[in-house]
C-alpha positions as CSV (number, residue, x, y, z in Angstrom):
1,X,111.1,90.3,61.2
2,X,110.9,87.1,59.5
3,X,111.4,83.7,61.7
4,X,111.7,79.9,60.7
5,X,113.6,77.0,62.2
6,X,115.3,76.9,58.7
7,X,116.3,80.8,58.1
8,X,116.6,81.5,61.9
9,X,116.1,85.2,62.3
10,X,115.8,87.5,59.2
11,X,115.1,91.3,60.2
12,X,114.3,93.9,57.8
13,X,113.6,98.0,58.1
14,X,110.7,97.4,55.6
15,X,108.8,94.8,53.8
16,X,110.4,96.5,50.3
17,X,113.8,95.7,51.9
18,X,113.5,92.6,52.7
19,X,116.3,90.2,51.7
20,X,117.1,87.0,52.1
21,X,120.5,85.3,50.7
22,X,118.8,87.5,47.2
23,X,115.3,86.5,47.7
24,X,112.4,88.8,48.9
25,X,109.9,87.3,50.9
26,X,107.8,86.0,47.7
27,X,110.5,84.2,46.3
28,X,111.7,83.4,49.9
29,X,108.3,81.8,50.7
30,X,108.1,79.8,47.4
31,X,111.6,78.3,47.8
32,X,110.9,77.0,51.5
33,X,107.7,75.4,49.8
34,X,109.3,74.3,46.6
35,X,106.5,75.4,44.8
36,X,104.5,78.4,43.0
37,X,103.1,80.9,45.5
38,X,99.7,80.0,46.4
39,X,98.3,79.0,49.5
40,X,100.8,78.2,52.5
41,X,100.9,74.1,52.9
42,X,101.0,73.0,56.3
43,X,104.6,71.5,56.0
44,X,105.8,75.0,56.3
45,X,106.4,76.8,59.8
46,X,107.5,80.5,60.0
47,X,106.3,83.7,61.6
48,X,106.1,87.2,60.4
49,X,106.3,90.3,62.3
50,X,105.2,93.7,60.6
51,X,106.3,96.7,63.1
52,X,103.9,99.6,61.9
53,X,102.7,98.4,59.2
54,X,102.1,100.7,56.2
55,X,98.6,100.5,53.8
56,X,100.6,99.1,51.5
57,X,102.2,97.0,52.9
58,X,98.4,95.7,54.9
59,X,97.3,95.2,51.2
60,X,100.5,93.6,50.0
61,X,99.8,90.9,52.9
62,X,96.4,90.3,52.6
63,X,97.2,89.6,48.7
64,X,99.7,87.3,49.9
65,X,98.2,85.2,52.5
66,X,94.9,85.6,51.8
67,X,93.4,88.0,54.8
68,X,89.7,88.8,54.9
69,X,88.9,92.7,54.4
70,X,88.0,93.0,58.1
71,X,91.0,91.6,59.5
72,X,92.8,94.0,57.5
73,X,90.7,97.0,58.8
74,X,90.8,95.9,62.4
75,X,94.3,96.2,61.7
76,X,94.5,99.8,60.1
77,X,91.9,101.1,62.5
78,X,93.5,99.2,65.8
79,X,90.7,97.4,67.4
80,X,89.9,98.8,70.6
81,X,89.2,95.7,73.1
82,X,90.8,92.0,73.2
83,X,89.0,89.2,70.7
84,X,89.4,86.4,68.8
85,X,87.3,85.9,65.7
86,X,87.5,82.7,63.2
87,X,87.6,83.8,59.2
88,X,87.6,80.4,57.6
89,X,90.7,79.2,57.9
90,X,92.5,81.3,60.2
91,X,92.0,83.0,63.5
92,X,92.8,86.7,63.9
93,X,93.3,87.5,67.8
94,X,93.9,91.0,69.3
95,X,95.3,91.1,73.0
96,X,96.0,94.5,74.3
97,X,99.7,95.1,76.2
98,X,101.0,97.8,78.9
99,X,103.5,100.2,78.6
100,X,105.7,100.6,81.8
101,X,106.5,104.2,82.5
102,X,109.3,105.7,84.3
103,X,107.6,104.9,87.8
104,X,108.7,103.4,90.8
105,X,107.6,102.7,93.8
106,X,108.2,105.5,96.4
107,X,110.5,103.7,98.9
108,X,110.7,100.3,100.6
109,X,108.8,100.8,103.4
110,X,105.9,102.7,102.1
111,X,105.0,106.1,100.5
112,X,106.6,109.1,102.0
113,X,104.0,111.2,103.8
114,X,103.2,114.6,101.5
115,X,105.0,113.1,98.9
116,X,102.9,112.1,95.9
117,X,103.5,109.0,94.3
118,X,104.4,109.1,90.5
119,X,102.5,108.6,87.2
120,X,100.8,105.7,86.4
121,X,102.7,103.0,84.9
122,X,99.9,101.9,83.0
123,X,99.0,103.3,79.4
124,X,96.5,101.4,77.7
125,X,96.3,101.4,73.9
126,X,92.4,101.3,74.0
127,X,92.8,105.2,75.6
128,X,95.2,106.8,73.4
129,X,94.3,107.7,69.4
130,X,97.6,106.1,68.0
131,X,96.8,102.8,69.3
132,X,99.7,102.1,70.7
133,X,99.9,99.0,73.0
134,X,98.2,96.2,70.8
135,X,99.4,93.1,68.8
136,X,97.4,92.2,66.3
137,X,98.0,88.4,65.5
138,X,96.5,86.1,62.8
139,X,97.1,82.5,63.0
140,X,96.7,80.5,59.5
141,X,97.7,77.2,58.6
142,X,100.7,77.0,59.9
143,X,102.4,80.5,59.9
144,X,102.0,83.4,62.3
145,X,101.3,87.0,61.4
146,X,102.1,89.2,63.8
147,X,101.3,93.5,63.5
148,X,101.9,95.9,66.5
149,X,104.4,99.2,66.7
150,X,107.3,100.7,68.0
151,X,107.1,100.3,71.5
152,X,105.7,96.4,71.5
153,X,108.9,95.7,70.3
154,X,110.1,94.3,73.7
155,X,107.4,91.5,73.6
156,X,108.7,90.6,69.8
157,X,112.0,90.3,71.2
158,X,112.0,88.3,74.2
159,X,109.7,85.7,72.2
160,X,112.1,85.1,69.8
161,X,115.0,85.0,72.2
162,X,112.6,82.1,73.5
163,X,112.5,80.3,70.6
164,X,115.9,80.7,69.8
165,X,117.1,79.4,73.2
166,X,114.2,76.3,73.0
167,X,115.9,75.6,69.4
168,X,119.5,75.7,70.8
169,X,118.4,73.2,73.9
170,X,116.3,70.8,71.7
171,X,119.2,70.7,68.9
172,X,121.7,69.7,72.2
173,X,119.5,67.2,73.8
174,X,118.9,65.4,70.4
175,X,122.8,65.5,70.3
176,X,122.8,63.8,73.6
177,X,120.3,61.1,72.9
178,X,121.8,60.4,69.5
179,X,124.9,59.7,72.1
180,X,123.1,57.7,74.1
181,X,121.2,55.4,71.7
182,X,124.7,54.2,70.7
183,X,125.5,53.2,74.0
184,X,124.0,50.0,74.8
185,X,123.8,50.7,78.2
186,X,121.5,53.7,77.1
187,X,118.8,51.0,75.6
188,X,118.0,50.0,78.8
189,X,116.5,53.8,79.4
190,X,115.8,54.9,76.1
191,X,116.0,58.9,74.8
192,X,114.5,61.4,76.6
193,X,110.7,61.6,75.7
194,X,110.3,65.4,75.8
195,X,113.2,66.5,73.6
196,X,111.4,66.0,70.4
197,X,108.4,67.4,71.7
198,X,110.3,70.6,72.5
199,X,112.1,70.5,69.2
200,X,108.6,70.5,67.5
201,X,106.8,73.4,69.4
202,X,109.2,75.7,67.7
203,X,107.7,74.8,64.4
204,X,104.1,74.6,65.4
205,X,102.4,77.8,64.9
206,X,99.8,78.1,68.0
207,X,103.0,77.7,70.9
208,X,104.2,80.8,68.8
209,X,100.9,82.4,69.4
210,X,101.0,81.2,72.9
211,X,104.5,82.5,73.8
212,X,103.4,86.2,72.5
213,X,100.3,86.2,74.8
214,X,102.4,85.0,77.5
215,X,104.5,87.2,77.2
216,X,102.3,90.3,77.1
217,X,100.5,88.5,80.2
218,X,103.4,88.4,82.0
219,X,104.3,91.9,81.9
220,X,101.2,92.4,84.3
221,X,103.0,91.3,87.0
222,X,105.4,94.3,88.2
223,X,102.7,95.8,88.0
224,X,100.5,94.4,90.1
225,X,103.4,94.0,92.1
226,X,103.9,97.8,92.2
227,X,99.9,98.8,92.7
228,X,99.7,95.6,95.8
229,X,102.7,97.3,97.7
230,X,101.4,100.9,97.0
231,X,98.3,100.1,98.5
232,X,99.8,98.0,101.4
233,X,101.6,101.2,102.1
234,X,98.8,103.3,102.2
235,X,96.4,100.8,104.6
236,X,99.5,101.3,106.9
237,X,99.9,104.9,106.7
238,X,96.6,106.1,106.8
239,X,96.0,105.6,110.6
240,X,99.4,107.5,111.4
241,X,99.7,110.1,109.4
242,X,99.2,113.7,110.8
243,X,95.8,116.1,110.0
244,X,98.1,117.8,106.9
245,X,98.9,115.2,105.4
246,X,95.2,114.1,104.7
247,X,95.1,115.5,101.0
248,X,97.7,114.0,100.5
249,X,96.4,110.4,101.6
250,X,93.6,111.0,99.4
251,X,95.4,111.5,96.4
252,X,96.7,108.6,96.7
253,X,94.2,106.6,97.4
254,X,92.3,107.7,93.9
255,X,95.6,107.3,91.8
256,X,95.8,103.7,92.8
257,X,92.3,103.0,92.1
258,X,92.7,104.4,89.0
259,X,95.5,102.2,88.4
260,X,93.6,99.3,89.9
261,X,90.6,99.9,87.5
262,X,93.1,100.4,84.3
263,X,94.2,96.8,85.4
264,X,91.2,95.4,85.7
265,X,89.6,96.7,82.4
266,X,93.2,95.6,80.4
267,X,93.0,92.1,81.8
268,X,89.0,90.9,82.0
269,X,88.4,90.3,78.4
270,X,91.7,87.9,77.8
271,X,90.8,84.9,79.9
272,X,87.5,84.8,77.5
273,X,90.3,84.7,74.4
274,X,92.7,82.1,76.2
275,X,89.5,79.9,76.5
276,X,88.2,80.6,73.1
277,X,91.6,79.5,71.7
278,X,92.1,76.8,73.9
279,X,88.8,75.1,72.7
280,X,89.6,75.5,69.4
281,X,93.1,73.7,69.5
282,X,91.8,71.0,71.7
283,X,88.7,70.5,68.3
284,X,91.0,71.4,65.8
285,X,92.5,67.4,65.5
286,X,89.1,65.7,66.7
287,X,87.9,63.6,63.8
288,X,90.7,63.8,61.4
289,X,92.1,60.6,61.0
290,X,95.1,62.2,58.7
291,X,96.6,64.2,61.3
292,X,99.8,62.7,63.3
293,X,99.9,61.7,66.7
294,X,102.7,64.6,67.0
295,X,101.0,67.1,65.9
296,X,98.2,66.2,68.3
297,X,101.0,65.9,71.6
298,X,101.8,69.8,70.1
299,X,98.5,70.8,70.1
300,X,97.3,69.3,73.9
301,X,100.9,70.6,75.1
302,X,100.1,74.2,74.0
303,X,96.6,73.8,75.5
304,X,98.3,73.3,79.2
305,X,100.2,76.0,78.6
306,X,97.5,78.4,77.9
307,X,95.7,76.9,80.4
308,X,98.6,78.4,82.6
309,X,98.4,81.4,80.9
310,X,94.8,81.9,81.9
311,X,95.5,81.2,85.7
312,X,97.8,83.9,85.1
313,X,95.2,86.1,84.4
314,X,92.8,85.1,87.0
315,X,95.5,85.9,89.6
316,X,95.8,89.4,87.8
317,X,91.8,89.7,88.4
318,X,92.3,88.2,91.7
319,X,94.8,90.5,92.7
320,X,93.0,93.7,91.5
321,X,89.5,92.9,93.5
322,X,92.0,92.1,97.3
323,X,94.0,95.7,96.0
324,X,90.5,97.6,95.6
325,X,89.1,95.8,99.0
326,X,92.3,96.5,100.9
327,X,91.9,100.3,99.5
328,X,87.8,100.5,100.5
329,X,89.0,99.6,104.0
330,X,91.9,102.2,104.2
331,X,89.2,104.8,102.5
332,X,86.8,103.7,105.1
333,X,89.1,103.9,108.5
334,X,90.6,107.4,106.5
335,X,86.7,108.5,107.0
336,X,86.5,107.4,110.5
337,X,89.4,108.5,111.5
338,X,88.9,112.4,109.6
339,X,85.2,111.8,111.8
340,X,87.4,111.2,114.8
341,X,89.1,114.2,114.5
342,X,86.3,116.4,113.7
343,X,84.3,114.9,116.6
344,X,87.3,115.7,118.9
345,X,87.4,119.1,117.7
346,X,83.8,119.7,118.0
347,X,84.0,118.5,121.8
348,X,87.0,120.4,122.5
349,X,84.9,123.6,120.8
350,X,82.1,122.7,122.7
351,X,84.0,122.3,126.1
352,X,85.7,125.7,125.5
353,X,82.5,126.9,125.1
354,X,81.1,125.8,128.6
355,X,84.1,127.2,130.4
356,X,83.8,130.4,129.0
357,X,79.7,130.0,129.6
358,X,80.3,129.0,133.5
359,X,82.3,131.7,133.5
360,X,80.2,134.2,132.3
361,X,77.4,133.1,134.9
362,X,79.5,133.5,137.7
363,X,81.1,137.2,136.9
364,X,77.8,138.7,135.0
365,X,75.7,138.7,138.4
366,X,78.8,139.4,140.2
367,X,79.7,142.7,137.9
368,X,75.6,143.8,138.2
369,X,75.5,143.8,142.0
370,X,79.0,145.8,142.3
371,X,77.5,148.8,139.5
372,X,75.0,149.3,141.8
373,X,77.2,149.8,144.5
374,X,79.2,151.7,142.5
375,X,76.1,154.4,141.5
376,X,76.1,157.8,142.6
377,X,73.6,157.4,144.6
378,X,73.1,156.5,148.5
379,X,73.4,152.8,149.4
380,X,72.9,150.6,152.5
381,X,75.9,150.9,155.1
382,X,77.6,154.2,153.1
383,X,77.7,156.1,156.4
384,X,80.1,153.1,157.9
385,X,84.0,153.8,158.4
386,X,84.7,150.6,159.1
387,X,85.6,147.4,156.0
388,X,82.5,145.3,157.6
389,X,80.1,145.9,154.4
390,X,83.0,145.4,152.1
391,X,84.0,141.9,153.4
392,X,80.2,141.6,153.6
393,X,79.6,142.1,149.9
394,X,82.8,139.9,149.2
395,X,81.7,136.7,151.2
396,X,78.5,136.8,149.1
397,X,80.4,136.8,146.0
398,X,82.4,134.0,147.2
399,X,79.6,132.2,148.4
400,X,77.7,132.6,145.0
401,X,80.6,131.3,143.4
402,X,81.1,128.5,145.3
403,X,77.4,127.2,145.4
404,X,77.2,128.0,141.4
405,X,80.7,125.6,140.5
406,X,78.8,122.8,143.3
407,X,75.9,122.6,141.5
408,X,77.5,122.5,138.4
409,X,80.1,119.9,139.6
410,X,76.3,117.7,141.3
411,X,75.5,118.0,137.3
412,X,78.4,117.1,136.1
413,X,78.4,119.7,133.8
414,X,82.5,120.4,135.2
């Protein structure tokens, strides 16, 4: 996909088909210049994206615009954190994206008990071996070089919808003021002040940069939005939910700290890029008397915007540390509460045990003095026909019994 304010929006299946009104991009690139092929001047805006880009075609680029042999290896081998490095006169960034899967979050109100919640809708290009989830960017002069595959294509897409809208608004509100400045009433207000400024970030280079990275940054939020309501669910849940469905509880509880730490480890190196660029558009213009005052407005005005880029991204790291605290609290009162349980159990073994125990003292003494009167042999009062020694023998029974469960009861053992 090729991009300028002059051309618009040229897309082509291959850098070997590309065509322009007759012209590959060589001769394309030469006529926007008016001049031999050599080294892009800085009158000339456009932006290139190459969606899995070929050797060839790698080689064919760095022929034409001049890449250093490391940018185009970082770029074969896909790079396997976020950076920004400076190779004389052009920065080469790499800023990793997320794929959202085909997840969702488990209901409104929370996560169904037993139910596991789905995959998670994080993949990160740094895990898998086809590199999949990174754009590879280069910023020189003033064009933009953009490398990435299939499914980044998204993020290619809505930034030039971006720039196309931004174009379509500046070219109207120029309209409007070139109305206005031939009303005399309008002199008395002038033209708005930001239109040109919006009509030049489309041509300036680094706000194309900028919209790409905010754009990948931006996709971070559904799913922080997804991991934040997940976990909400489960600090609510935990305390309620019966002994079986514990497992799964825990289950749970490691998927989204897994997804938490996949977060975490995608978003901690970009604020250290944002910065890095930042600094160098803000000492890009210092001491060079030749540049314009527009230019300058551009570059500061894309500074603020990565500056809100990188607040962004702070909120993302923000938001990651309250989802793992929130999720060491639910793991800690789902250990105190499994303790609970396991304490009441034990106490309800234990109590069991003391019934059966009292029990035991009371009939075991009992049992031994009614074998011996049960023994062939002659006891105490066998000659009597009357019930006296029976009632006898049964008073002391009750007796026993009675001063055994007192005693117990004065020891509050019962």
């Amino acid at each position: 996909m090729f991009y300028s304010s002059q051309t618009g929006a040229v897309h082509a299946p291959s850098l070997q088909n590309f065509s322009y009104n007759g012209m590959d991009l060589e001769t394309l690139l030469g006529a926007m210049r008016g001049e031999t092929i050599g080294n892009t001047p800085a009158g000339l805006c456009f932006w290139l994206d190459v969606n899995s880009a070929t050797t060839q075609e790698l080689h064919r680029l760095s022929d034409l615009f001049g890449l250093h042999p490391l940018t185009v290896e970082d770029i074969e081998l896909k790079c396997s954190r976020d950076k920004i490095d400076t190779f004389g006169d052009y920065l080469f960034i790499v800023y990793h994206t997320i794929r959202p899967a085909a997840s969702s979050i488990n209901g409104v109100d929370g996560i169904p008990p037993g139910v596991s919640s789905s995959e998670s809708a994080l993949d990160i290009d740094a895990e898998n071996d086809s590199g999949d989830g990174q754009i590879l960017i280069v910023l020189k002069g003033s064009f933009v070089l953009t490398f990435h595959s299939g499914c980044q294509q998204d993020v290619v897409s809505s930034v030039l919808k971006r720039l196309l809208n931004i174009s379509a608004v500046s070219a109207q509100d120029q309209d409007q003021d070139q109305q206005q400045r031939t009303d005399k009433a309008s002199l008395e207000f002038g033209a708005k002040p930001d239109s040109d400024l919006l009509a030049g970030l489309v041509d300036y280079p680094a706000y194309i940069v900028y919209a790409i990275l905010d754009e990948i940054t931006d996709q971070l939020s559904p799913e922080i939005a997804a991991i934040e309501q997940q976990v909400d669910a489960i600090d609510e849940l935990v305390l309620i939910l019966s002994h079986a469905e514990h497992e799964s509880v825990l289950q749970q509880m490691g998927e989204q700290r897994r997804r938490i730490l996949r977060v975490w480890q995608l978003t901690q190196p970009k604020p250290e890029v944002i910065t890095t660029l930042a600094r160098i558009l803000s000492n890009s213009h210092r001491g060079k008397s030749t540049v314009s005052l527009a230019h300058r407005a551009l570059a500061a005005e894309v500074v603020q915007y990565l500056g809100d880029v990188q607040e962004h991204l702070l909120s993302v790291i923000d938001a990651c540390s309250r989802a793992e605290a929130v999720l060491s609290r639910s793991h800690s009162n789902y250990l105190a509460k499994i303790s609970l349980e396991l304490s009441r159990a034990t106490f309800d073994s234990n109590s069991t045990t003391e019934r059966w125990t009292m029990l035991g003292t009371i009939v075991v003494p009992i049992n031994i003095v009614t074998s011996f009167l049960g023994v062939n042999l002659k006891v105490p009062g066998q000659d009597r026909d009357d019930t006296l020694n029976f009632f006898v023998v049964l008073g002391c029974m009750l007796i026993y019994t009675g001063v055994t469960l007192a005693f117990w009861r004065w020891r509050r053992i019962v």
